[in-house]
C-alpha positions in Angstrom: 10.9 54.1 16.8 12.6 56.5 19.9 16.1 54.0 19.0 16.0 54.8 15.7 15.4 58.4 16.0 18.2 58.7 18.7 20.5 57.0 16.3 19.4 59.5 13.5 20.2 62.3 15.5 23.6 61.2 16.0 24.3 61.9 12.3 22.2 64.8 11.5 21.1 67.7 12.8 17.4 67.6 13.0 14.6 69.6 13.0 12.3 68.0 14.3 10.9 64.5 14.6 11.3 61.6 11.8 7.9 61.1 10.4 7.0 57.4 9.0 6.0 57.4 5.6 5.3 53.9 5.4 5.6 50.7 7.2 5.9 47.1 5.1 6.9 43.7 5.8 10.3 44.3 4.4 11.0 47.7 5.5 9.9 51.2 7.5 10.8 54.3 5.6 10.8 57.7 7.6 11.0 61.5 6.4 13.7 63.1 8.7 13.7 67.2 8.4 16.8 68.4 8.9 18.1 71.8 10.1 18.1 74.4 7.2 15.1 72.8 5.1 16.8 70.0 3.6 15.2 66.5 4.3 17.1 63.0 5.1 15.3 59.6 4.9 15.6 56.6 6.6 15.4 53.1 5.9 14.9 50.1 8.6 15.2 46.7 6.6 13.7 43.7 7.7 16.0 40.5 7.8 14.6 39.2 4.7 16.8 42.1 2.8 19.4 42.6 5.5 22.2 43.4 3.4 20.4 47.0 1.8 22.5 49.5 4.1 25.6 47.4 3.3 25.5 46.6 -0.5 23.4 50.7 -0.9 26.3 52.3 1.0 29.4 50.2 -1.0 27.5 51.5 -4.6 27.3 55.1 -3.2 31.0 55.4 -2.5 31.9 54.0 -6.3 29.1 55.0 -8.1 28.0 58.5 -7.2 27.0 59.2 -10.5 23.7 57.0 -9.8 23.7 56.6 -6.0 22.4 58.7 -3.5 24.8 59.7 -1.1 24.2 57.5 1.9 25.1 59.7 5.6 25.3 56.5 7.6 24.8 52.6 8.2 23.8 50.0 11.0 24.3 47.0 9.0 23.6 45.2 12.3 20.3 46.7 12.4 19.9 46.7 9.0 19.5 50.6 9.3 20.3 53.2 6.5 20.7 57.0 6.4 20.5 58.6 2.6 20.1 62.5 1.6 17.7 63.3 -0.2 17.2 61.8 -3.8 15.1 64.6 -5.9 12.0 63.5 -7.4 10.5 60.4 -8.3 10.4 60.1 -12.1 7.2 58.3 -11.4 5.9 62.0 -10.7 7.0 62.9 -13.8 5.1 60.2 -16.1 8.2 58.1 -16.4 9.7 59.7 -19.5 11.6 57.5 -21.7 14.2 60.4 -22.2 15.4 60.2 -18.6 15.8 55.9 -18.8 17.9 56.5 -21.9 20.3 59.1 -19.8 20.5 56.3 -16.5 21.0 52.9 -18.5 24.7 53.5 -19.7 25.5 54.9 -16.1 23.6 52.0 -14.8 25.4 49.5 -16.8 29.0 50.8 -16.2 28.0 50.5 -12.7 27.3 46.8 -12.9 30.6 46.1 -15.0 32.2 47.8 -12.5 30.8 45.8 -9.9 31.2 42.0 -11.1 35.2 42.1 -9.8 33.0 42.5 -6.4 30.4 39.9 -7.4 31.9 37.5 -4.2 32.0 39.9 -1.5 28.1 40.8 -2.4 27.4 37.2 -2.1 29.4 36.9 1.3 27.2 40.3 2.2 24.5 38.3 1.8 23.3 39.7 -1.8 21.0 36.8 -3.1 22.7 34.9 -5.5 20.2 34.3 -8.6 23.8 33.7 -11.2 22.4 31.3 -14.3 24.1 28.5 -13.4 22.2 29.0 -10.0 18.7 29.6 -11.5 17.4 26.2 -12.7 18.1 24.7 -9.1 15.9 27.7 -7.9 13.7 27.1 -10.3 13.1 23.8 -9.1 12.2 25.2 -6.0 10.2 27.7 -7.2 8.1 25.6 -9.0 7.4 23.1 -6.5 6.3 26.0 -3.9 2.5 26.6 -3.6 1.9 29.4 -6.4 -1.3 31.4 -6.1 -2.0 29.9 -9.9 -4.1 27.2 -10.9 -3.0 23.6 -11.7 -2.6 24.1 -15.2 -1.0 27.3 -15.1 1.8 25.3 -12.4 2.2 22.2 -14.5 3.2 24.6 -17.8 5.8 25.8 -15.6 7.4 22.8 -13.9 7.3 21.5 -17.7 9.6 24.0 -18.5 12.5 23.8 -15.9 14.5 21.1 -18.6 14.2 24.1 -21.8 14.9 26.6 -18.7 18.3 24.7 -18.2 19.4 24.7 -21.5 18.8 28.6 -21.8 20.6 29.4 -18.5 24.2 27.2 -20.2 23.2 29.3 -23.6 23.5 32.5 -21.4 26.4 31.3 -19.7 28.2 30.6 -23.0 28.2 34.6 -23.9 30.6 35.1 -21.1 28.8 38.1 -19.9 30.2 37.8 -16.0 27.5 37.9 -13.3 27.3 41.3 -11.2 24.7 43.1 -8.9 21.2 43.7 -10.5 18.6 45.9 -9.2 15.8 43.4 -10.0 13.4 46.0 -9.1 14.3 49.1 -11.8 11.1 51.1 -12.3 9.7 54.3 -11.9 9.3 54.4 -8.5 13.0 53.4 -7.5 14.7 56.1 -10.7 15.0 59.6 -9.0 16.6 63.0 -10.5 18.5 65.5 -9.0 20.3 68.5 -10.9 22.2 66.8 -13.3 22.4 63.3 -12.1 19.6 60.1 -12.3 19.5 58.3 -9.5 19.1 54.5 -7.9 17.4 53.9 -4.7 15.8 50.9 -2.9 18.1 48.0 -3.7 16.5 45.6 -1.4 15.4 43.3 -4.3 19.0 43.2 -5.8 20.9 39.7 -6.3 23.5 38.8 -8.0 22.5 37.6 -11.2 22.8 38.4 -15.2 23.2 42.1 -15.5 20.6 42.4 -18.5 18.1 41.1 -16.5 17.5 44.6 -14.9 15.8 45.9 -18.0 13.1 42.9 -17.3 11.5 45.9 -15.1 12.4 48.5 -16.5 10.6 47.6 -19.7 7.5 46.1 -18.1 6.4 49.1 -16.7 7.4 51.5 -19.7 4.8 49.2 -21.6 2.1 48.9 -18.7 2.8 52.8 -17.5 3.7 54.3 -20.6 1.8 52.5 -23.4 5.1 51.2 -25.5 3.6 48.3 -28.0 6.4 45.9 -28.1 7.8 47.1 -31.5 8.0 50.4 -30.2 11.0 52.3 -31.4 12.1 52.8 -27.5 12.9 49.8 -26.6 15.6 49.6 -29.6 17.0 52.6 -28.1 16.7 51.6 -24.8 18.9 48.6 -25.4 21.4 50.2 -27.3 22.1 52.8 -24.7 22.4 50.2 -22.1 24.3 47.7 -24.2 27.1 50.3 -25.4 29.4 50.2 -21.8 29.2 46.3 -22.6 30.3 46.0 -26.4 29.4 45.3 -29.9 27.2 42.7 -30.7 25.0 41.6 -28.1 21.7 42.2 -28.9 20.5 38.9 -29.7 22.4 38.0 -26.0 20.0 40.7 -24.7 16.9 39.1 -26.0 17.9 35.5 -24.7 18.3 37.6 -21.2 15.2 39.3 -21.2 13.5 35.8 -22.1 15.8 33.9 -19.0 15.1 37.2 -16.8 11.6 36.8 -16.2 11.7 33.8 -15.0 14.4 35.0 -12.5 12.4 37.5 -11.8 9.5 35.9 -10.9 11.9 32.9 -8.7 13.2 36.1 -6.3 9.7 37.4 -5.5 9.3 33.6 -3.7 12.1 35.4 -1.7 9.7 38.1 -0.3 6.9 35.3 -0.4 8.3 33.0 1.6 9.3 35.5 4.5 5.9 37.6 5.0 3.4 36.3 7.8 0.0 34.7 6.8 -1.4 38.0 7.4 0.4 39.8 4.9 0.4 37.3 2.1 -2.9 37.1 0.7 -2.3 41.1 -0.2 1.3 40.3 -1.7 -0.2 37.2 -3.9 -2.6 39.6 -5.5 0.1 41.2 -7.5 2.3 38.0 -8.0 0.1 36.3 -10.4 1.0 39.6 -12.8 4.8 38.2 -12.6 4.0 35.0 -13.1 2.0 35.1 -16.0 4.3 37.3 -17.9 6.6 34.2 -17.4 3.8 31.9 -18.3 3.8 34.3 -21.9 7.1 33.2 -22.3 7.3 29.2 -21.7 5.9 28.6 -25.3 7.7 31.7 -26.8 
């Protein structure tokens, strides 16, 4: 990538060449060393999550508190520039401690952000809002699903109960905003004093709580949590306090709606990929959709 690397160059002073750490269907990641020691990194974004650089770089500038600061943009080229993160709290066995010290920053970010909800959508943010949902979920449902039969016709049964839980939802007059959609391990980085957000190229605009869909999955798959595991409780509260008293039985409605938004914006990445590519990608999208299948008769 000699373009890309001339274009980095232009904001940094390196040392050195960019080196590609990895290359998938949706994006190209590069380590760039930069004079002094430090590190850079670089993001090339494939048209089926265009708007990262743009949606990454408007976060950093209000939200520094969980955003990475981001050097420099090619929305164009859907190209993005960020210093350097810290560490991976996947490198660090994904300690509960450090999710409860993110979600309330996290969550004051989204609030912040749903005055903004329309000029993410006219970025080109998916829009996943509940009153949205059900007519994806129509589509979603009649796509080709790597499940069997049975497995597909439990889940077009359950687009009628799905609509009547998206107008509950609605009801609670929690406002739409940006959500991650992909908040695990591998995308929660600290530095110093701060806990960071990267990799927003899953993000929509959607239900806020439907973030913690994620998040929790992989504290129970990573970490061991049983479901009644006093975590979880705290978890929530943490994250619920920015939005008010009272919501926790709004939360659980969320978490039961959010999977199966969840698993409707992975047919996003789905449909986008080359044969080639999706037999690999439909090994791990069964896992999505039968935790959503777990929740059709819940």
């Amino acid at each position: 990538m000699i373009e890309a690397q001339e274009w980095i160059g232009e904001h940094v002073a390196l040392d050195g060449t960019a080196a590609v750490v990895h290359v998938r269907p949706w994006s190209t990641v590069m380590r760039v060393p930069l004079v002094g020691g430090s590190v850079a990194w670089f993001k090339a974004c494939a048209p089926v999550q265009r708007f990262e650089p743009v949606l990454t770089a408007a976060l950093s500038r209000r939200w520094p508190k969980v955003m990475v600061e981001v050097i420099a943009t090619d929305p164009d080229r859907g190209w993005l520039l960020m210093a350097d993160a810290g560490t991976r709290i996947i490198e660090i066995d994904n300690p509960p401690e450090v999710w409860l010290r993110l979600l309330p920053h996290y969550a004051e970010l989204q609030r912040g952000e749903a005055a903004r909800s329309g000029e993410h959508l006219e970025s080109g943010v998916p829009d996943l809002r509940p009153n949205v949902l059900p007519e994806r979920y129509e589509r979603f449902v009649g796509s080709d699903l790597p499940l069997n039969d049975h497995a597909q016709r439990r889940l077009r049964g359950f687009a009628p109960a799905l609509s009547k839980l998206c107008d509950e939802l609605a009801k609670a007059a929690i406002p739409s905003t940006v959500q991650h959609d992909d908040l695990h391990m591998g995308n929660v980085y600290v530095r110093d004093d701060r806990v960071l957000v990267l990799d927003w190229g899953d993000a929509s605009i959607g239900h806020p709580f439907w973030s913690l869909v994620v998040t929790f999955r992989f504290l129970e798959e990573r970490n061991g949590l049983a479901a009644g595991d006093p975590w979880f409780d705290r978890l929530r509260d943490a994250y619920l306090e920015p939005w008010g008293s009272g919501l926790r039985d709004v939360f659980d409605l969320a978490l039961r709606v959010g999977i199966f938004a969840h698993a409707v914006a992975w047919l996003r990445q789905r449909d986008h990929l080359p044969p080639s590519e999706r037999l690999a990608f439909d090994a791990d999208y069964p896992v999505i959709l039968n935790r959503a299948l777990a929740r059709v008769s819940a």
